[in-house]
MDAnalysis code that builds the backbone (N, CA, C; Angstrom):
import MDAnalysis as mda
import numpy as np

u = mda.Universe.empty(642, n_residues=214, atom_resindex=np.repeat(np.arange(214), 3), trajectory=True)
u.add_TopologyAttr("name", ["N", "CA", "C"] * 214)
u.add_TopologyAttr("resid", np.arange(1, 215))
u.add_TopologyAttr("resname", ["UNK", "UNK", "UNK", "UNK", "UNK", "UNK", "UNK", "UNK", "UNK", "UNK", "UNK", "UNK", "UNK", "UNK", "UNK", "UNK", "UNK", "UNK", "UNK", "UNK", "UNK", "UNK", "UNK", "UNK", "UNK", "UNK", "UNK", "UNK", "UNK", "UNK", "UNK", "UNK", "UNK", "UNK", "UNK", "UNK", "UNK", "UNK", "UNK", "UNK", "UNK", "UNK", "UNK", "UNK", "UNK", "UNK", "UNK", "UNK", "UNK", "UNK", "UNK", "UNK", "UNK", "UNK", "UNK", "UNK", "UNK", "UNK", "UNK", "UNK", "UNK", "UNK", "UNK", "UNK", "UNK", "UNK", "UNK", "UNK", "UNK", "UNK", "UNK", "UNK", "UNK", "UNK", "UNK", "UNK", "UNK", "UNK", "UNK", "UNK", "UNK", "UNK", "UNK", "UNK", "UNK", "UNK", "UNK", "UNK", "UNK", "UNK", "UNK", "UNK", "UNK", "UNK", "UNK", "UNK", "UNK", "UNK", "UNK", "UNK", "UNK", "UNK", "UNK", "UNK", "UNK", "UNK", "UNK", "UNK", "UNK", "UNK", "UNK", "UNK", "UNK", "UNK", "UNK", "UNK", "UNK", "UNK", "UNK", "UNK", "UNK", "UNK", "UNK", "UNK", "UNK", "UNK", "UNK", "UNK", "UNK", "UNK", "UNK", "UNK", "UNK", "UNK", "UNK", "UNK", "UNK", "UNK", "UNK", "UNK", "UNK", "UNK", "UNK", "UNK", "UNK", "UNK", "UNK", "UNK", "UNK", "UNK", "UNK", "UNK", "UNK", "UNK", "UNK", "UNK", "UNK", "UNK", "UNK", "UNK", "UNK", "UNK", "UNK", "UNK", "UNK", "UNK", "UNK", "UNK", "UNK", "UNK", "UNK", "UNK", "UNK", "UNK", "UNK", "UNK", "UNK", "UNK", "UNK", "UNK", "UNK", "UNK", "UNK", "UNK", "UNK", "UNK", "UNK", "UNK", "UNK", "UNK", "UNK", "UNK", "UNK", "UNK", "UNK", "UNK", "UNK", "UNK", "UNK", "UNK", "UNK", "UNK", "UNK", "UNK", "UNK", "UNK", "UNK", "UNK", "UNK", "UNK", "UNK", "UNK", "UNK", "UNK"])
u.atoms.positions = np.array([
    [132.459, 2.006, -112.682],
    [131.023, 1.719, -112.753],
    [130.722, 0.879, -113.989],
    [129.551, -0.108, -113.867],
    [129.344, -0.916, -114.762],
    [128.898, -0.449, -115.511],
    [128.965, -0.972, -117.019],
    [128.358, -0.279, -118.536],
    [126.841, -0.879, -118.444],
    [125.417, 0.355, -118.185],
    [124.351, -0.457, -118.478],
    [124.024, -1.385, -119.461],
    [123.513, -2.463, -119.846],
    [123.403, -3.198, -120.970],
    [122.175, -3.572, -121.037],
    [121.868, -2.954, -122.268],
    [120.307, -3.242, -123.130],
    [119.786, -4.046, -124.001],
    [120.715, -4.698, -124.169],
    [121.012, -6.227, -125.430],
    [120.125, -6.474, -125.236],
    [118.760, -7.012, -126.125],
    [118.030, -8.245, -125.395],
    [118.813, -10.027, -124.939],
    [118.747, -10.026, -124.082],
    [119.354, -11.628, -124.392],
    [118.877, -12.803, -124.444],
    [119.411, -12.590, -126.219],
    [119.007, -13.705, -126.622],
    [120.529, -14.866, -127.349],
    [119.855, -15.919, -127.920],
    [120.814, -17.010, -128.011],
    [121.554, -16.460, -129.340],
    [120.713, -15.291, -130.876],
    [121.789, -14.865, -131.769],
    [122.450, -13.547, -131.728],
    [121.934, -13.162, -130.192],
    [122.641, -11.526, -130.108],
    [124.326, -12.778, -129.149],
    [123.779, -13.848, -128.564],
    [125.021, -14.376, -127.477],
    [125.982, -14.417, -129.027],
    [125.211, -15.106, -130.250],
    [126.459, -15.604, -131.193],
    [126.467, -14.229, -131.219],
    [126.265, -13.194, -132.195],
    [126.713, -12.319, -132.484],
    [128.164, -11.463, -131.850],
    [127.558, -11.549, -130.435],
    [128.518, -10.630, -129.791],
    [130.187, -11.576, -129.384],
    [130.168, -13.038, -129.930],
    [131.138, -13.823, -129.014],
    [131.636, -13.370, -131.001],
    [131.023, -13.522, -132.302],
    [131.849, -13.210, -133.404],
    [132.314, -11.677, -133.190],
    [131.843, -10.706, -132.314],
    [132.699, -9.274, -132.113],
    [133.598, -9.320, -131.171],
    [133.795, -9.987, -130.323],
    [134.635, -10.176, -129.651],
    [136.122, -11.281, -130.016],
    [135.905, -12.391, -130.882],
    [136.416, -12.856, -131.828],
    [137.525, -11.902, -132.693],
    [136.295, -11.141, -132.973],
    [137.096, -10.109, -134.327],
    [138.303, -9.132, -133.161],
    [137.577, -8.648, -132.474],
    [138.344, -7.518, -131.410],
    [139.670, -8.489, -131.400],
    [139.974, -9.511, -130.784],
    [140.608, -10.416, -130.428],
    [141.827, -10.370, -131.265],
    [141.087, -10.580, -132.852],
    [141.865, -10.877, -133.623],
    [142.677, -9.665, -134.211],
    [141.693, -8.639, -134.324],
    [142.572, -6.955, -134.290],
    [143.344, -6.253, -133.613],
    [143.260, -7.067, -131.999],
    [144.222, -6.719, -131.150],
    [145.705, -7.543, -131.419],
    [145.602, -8.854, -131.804],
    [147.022, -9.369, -131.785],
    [147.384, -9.088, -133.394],
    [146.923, -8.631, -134.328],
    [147.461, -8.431, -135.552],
    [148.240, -6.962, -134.908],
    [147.383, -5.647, -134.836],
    [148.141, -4.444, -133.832],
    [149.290, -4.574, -133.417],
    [148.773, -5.636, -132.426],
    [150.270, -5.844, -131.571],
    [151.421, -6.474, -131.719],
    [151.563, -7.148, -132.826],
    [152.371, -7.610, -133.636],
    [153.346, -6.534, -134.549],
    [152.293, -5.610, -135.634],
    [152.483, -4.096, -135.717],
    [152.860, -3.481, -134.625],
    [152.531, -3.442, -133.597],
    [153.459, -2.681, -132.505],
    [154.251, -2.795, -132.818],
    [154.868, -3.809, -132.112],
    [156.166, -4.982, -132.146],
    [157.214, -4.990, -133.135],
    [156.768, -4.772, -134.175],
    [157.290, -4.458, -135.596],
    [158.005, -3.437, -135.579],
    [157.068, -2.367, -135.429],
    [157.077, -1.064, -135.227],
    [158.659, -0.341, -134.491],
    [158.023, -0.834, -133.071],
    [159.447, -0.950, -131.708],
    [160.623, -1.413, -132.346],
    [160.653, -2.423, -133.231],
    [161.884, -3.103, -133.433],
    [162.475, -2.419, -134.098],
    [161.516, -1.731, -135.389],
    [162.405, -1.055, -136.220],
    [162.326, 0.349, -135.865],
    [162.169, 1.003, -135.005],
    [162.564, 2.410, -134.077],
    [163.995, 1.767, -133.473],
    [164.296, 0.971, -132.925],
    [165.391, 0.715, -131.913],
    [166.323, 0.915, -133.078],
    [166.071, 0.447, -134.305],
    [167.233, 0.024, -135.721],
    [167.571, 1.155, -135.875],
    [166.489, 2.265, -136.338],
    [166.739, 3.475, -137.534],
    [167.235, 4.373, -136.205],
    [167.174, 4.321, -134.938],
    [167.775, 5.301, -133.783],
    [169.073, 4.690, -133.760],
    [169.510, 3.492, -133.602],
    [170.661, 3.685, -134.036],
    [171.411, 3.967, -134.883],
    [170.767, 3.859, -136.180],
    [171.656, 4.511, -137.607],
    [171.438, 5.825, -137.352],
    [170.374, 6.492, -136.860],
    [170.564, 8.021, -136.773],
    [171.926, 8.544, -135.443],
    [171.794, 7.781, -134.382],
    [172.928, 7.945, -133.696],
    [174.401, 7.956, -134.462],
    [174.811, 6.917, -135.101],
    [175.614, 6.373, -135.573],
    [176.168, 7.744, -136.912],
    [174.548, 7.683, -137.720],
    [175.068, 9.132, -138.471],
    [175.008, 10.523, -138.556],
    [174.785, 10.814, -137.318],
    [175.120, 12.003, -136.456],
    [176.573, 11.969, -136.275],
    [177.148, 11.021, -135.222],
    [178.056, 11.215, -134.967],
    [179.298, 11.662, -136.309],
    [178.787, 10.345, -137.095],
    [179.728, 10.808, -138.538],
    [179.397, 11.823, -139.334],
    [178.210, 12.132, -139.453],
    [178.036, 13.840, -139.676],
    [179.102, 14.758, -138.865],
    [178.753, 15.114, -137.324],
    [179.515, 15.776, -137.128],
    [181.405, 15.527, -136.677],
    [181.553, 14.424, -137.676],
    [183.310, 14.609, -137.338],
    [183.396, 14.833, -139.047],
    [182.462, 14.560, -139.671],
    [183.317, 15.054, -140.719],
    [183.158, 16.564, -141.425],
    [182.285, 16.966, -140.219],
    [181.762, 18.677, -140.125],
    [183.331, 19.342, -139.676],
    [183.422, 18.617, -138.389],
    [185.183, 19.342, -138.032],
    [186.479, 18.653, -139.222],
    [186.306, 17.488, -139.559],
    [187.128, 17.792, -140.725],
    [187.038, 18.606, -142.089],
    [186.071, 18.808, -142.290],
    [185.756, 19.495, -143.048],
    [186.032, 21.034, -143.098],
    [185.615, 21.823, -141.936],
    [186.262, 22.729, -140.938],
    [187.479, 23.128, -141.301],
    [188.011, 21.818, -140.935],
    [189.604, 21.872, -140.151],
    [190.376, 22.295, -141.854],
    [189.695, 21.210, -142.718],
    [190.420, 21.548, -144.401],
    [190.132, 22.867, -144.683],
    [188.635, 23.680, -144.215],
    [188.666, 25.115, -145.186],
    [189.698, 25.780, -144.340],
    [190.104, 25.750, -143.100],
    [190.855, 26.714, -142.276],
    [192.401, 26.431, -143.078],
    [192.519, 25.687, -143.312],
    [193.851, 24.711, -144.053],
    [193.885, 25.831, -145.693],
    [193.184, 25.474, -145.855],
    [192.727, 26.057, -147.674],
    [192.539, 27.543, -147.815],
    [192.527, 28.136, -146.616],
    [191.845, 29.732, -146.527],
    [193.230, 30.083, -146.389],
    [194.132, 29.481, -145.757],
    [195.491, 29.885, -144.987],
    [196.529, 29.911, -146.294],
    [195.879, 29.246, -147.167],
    [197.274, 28.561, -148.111],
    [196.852, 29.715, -149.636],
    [195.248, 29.669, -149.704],
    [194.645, 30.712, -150.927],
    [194.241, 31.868, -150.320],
    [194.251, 32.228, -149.163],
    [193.168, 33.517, -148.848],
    [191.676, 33.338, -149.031],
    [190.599, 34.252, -148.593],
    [189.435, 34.155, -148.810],
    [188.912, 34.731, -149.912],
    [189.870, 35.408, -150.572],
    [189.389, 36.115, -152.081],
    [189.250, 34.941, -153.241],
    [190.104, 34.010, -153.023],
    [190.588, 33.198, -154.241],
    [189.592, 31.918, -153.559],
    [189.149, 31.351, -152.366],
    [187.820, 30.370, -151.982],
    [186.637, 30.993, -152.772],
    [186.156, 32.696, -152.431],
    [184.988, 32.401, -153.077],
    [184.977, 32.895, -154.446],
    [186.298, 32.940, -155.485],
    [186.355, 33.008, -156.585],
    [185.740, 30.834, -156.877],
    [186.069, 30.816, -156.133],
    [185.635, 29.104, -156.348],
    [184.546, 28.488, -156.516],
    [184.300, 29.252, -155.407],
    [182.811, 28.766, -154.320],
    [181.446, 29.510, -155.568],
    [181.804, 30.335, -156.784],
    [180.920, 30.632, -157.095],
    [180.380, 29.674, -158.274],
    [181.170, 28.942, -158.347],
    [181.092, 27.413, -159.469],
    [180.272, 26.565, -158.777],
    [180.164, 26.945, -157.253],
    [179.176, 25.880, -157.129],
    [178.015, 26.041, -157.131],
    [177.030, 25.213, -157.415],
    [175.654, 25.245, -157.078],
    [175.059, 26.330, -155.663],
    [173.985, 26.983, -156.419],
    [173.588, 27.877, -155.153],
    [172.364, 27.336, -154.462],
    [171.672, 25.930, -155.198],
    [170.412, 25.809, -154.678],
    [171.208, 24.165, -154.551],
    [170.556, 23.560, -154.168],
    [170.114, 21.999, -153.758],
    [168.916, 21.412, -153.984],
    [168.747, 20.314, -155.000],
    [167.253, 19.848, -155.157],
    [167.521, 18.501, -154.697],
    [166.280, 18.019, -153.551],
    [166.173, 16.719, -153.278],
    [164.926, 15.825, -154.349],
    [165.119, 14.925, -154.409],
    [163.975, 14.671, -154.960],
    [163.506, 13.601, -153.461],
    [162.191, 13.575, -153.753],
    [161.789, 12.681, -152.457],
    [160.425, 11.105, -153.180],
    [161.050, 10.202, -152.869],
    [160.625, 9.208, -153.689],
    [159.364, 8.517, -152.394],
    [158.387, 8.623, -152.734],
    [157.646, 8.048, -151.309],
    [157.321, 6.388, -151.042],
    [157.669, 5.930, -149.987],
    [157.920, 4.669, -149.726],
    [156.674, 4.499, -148.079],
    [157.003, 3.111, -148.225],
    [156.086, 3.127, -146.972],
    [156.439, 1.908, -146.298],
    [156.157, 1.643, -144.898],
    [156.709, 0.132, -143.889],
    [155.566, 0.079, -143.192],
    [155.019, -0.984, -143.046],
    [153.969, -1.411, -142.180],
    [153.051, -0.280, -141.749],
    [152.115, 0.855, -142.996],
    [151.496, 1.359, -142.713],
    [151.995, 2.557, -142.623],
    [153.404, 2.875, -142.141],
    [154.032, 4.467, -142.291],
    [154.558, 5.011, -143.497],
    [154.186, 5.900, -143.527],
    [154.555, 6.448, -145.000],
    [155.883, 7.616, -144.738],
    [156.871, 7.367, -145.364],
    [158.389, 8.117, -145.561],
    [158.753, 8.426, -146.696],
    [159.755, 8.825, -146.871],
    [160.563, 9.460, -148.168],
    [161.566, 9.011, -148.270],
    [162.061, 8.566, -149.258],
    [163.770, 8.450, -149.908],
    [163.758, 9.521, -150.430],
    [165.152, 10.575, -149.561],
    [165.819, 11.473, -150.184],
    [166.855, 11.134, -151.237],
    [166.659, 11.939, -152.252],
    [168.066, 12.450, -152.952],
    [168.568, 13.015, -153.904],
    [169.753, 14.239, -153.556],
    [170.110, 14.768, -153.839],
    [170.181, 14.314, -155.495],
    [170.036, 15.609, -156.468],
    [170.345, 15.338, -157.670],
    [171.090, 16.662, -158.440],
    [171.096, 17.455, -157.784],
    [171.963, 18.458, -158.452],
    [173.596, 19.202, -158.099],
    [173.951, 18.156, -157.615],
    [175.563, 18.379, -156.819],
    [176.478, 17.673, -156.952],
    [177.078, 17.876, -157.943],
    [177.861, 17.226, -158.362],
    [179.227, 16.650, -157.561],
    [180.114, 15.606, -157.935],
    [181.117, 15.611, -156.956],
    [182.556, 16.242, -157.773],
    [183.026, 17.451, -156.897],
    [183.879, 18.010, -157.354],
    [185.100, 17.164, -158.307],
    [185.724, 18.154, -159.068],
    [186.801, 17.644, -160.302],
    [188.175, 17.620, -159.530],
    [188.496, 16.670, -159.578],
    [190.125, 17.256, -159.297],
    [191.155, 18.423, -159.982],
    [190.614, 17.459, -161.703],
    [191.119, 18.876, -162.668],
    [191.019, 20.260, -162.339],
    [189.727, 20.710, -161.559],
    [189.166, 21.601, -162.062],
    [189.785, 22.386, -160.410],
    [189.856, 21.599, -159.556],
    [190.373, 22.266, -158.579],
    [192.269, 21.903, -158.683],
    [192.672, 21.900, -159.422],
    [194.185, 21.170, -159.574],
    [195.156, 22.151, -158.688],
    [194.951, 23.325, -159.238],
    [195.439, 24.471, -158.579],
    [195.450, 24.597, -156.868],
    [195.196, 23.193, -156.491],
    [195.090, 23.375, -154.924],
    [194.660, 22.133, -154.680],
    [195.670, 21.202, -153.995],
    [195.089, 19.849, -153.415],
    [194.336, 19.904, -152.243],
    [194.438, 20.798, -151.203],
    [193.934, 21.419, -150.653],
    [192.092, 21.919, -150.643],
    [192.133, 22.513, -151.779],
    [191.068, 23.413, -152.224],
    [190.216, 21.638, -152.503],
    [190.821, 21.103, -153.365],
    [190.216, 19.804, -153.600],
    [189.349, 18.851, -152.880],
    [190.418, 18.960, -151.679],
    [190.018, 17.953, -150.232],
    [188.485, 18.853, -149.596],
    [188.449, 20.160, -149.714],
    [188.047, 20.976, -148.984],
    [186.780, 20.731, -149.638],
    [186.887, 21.260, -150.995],
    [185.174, 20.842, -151.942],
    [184.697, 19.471, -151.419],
    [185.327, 18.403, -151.805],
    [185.136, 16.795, -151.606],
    [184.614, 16.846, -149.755],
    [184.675, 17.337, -148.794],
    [184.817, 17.020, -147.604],
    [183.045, 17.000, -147.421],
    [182.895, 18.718, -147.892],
    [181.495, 19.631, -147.635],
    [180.518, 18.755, -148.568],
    [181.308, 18.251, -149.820],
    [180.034, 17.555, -150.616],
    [179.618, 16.312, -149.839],
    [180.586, 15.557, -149.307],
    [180.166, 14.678, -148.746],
    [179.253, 14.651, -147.855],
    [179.399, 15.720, -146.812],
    [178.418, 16.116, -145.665],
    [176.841, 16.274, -146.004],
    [177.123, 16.638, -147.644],
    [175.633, 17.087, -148.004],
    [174.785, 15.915, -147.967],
    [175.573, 14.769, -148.088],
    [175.049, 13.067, -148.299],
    [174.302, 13.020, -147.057],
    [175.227, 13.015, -146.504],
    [175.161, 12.683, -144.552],
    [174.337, 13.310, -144.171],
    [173.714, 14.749, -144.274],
    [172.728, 15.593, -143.806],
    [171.655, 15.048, -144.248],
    [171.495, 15.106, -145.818],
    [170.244, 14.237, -146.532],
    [169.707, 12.745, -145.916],
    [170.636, 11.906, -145.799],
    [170.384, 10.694, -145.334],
    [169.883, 10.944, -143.699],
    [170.748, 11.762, -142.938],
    [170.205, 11.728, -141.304],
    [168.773, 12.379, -141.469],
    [168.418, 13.009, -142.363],
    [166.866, 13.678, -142.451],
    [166.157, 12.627, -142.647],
    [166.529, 12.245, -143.795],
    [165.802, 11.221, -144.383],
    [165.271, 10.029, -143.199],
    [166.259, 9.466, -142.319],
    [166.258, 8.250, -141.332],
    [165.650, 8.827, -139.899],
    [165.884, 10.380, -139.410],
    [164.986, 10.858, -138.320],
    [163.581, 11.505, -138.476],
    [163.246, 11.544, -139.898],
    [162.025, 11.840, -140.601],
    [161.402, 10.471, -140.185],
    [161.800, 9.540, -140.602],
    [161.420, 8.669, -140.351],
    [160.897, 8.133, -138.988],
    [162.106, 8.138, -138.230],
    [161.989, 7.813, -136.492],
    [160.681, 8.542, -135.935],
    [160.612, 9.820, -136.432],
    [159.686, 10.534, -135.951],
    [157.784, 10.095, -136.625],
    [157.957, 9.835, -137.685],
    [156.834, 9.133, -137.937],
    [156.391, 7.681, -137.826],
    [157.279, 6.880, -137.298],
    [157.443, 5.661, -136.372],
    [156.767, 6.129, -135.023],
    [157.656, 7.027, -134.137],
    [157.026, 7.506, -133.239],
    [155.737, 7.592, -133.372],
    [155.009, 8.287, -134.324],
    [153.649, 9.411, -134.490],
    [152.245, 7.779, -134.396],
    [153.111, 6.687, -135.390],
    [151.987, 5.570, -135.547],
    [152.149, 4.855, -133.964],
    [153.543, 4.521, -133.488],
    [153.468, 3.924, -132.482],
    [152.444, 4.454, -131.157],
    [152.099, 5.453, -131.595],
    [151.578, 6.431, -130.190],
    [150.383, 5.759, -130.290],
    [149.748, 6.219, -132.059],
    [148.609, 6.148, -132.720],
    [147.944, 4.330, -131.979],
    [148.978, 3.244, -132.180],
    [148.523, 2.311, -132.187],
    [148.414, 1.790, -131.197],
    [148.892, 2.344, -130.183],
    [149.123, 2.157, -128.905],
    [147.495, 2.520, -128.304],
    [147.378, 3.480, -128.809],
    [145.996, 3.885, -128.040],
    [144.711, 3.397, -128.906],
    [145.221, 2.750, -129.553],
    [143.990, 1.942, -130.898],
    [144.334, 0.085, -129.617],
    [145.274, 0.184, -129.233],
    [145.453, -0.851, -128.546],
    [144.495, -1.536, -127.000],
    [144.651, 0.019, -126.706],
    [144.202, 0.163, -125.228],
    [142.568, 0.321, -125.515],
    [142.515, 1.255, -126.622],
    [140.549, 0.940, -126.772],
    [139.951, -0.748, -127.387],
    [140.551, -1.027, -127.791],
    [140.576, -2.719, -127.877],
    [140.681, -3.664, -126.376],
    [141.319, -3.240, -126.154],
    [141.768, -3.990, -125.005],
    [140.924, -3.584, -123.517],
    [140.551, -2.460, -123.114],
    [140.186, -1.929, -122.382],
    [138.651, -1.293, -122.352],
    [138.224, -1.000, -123.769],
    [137.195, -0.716, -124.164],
    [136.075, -2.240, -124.596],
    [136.459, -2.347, -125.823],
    [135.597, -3.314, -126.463],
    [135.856, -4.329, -125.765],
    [137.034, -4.810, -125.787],
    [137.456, -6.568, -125.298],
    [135.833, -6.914, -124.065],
    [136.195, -4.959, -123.130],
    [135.469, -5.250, -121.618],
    [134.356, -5.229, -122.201],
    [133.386, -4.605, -122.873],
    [132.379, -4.542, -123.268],
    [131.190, -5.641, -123.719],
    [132.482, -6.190, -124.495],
    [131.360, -7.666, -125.035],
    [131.742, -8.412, -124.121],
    [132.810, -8.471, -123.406],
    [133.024, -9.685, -122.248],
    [131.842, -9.413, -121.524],
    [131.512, -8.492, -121.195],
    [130.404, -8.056, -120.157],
    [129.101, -8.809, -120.831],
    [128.644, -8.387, -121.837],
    [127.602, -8.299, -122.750],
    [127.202, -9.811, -123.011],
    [128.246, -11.142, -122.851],
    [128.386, -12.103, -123.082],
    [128.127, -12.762, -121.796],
    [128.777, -12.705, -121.102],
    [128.334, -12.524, -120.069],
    [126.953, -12.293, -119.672],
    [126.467, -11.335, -119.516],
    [125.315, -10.893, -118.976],
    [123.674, -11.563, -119.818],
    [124.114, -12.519, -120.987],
    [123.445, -12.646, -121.732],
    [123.401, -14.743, -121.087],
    [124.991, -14.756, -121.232],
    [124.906, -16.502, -120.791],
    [123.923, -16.699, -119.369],
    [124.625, -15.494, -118.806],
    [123.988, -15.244, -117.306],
    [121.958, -15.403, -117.224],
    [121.870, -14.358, -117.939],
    [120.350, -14.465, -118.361],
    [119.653, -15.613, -119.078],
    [120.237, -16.377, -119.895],
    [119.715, -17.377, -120.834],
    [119.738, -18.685, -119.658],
    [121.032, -18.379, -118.988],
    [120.712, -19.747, -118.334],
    [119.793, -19.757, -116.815],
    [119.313, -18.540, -116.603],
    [118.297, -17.937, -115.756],
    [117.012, -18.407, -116.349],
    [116.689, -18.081, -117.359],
    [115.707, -18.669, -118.240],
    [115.305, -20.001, -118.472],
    [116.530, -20.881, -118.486],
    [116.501, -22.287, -118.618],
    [116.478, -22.608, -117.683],
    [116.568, -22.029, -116.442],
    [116.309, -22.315, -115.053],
    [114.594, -22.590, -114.639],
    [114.404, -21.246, -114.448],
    [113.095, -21.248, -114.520],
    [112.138, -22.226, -115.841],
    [112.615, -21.948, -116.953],
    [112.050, -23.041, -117.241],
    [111.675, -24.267, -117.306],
    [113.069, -25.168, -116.787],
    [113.084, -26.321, -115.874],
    [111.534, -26.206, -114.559],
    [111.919, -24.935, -114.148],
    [111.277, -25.583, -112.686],
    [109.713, -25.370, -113.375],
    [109.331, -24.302, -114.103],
    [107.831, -24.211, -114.556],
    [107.684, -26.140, -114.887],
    [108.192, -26.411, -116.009],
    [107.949, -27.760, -116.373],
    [107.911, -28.617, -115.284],
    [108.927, -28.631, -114.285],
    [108.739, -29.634, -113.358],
    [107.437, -29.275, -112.527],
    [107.434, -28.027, -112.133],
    [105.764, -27.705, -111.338],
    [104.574, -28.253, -112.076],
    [104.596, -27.957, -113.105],
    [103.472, -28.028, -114.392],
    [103.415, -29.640, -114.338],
    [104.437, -30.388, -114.327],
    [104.059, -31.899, -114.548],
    [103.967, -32.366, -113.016],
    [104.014, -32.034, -111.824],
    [103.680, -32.467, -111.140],
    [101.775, -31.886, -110.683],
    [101.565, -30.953, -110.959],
    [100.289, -31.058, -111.207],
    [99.239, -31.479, -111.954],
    [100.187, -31.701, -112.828],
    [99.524, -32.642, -114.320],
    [99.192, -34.464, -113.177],
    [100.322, -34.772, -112.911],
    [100.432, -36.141, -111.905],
    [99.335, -36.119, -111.208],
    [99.455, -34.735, -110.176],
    [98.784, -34.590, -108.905],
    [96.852, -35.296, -109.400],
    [96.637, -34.623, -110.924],
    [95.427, -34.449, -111.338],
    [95.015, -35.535, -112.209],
    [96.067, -36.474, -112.206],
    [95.793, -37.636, -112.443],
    [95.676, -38.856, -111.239],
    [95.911, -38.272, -110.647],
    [95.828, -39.267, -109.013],
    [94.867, -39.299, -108.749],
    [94.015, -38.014, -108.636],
    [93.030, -37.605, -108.136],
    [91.605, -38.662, -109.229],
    [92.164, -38.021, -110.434],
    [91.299, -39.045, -110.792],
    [91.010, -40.539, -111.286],
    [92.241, -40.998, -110.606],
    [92.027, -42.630, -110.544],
    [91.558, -42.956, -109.092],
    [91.435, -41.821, -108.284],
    [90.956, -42.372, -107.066],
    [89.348, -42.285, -106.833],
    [89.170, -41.434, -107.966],
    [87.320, -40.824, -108.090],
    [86.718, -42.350, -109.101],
])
């Protein structure tokens, strides 16, 4: 159903509404460009999150595979005589950054050190085993960090998408209408006004005939 329209129409509501429609115009292809943007770099950071998943979890089973290695060779009494040197908490720090309007975080880790060889000497083993798990801690941090992301890519793409469609579907139709309905009317006006003038001067004629014939 058609949108009633109450505009008066006139010739600076016609400018007015062709500079809002202008603007709409111009907010829709800046958007959609930002879309575009947007899409491109979702396709990127889903593949680095694919990519470091996968290497997350193989170096979860190597990692695995070394404590089963290291448990076999020290026992489990003499791992968590180890394990108590390490850090019990994890602090990320989160640095806030932003891309075309989305706002994210750079993770990172600052309190984990990367194991000693010295200090694990007593076990090359034990060594590989610390070094494997610290590494993973990278890999976990970073895949957060990059699907944190994806997911708030997602959240704007939705956002802009439907900022798209009320542009496009809403306003665009609105003043098209409105512009419309106004050229429509004005030149209705100039219609009729034509014909008043032409009636009007032919009776003006008519009443000059008349009296050159008196």
């Amino acid at each position: 159903m058609r949108e009633a329209i109450t505009i008066p129409p006139t010739k600076d509501n016609l400018l007015k509404y062709k500079k809002k429609l202008k603007l709409v115009e111009r907010a829709y292809d800046l958007l959609r460009e930002k879309y575009e943007a947007l899409l491109m770099k979702l396709h990127i950071i889903s593949s680095q999150a694919i990519s470091m998943r996968e290497k997350m979890e193989e170096g979860l089973r190597e990692a695995y595979y070394e404590y089963i290695k290291t448990e076999s060779e020290l026992g489990k009494d003499m791992i968590n005589i180890f394990s108590e040197t390490i850090p019990k908490e994890v602090i990320v720090n989160s640095i806030p950054l932003e891309y075309m309007g989305v706002s994210y975080s750079d993770l990172q880790l600052t309190n984990l050190p990367d194991p000693s060889y010295g200090f694990f000497g007593i076990s090359s083993s034990l060594w590989i085993t610390a070094k494997r798990f610290r590494d993973i801690f990278d890999l976990i941090v970073e895949l957060a960090e990059v699907e944190n992301f994806a997911y708030k890519v997602i959240r704007n793409l939705q956002s802009t998408q439907l900022s798209l469609n009320a542009l496009d579907k809403v306003y665009r139709v609105r003043f098209g209408n409105i512009i419309k309905y106004i050229e429509e009317a004005l030149e209705s006006y100039e219609l009729e006004s034509i014909y008043t003038i032409k009636k009007l001067k032919q009776k003006i004629e008519l009443k000059n005939k008349i009296k050159r014939r008196n």
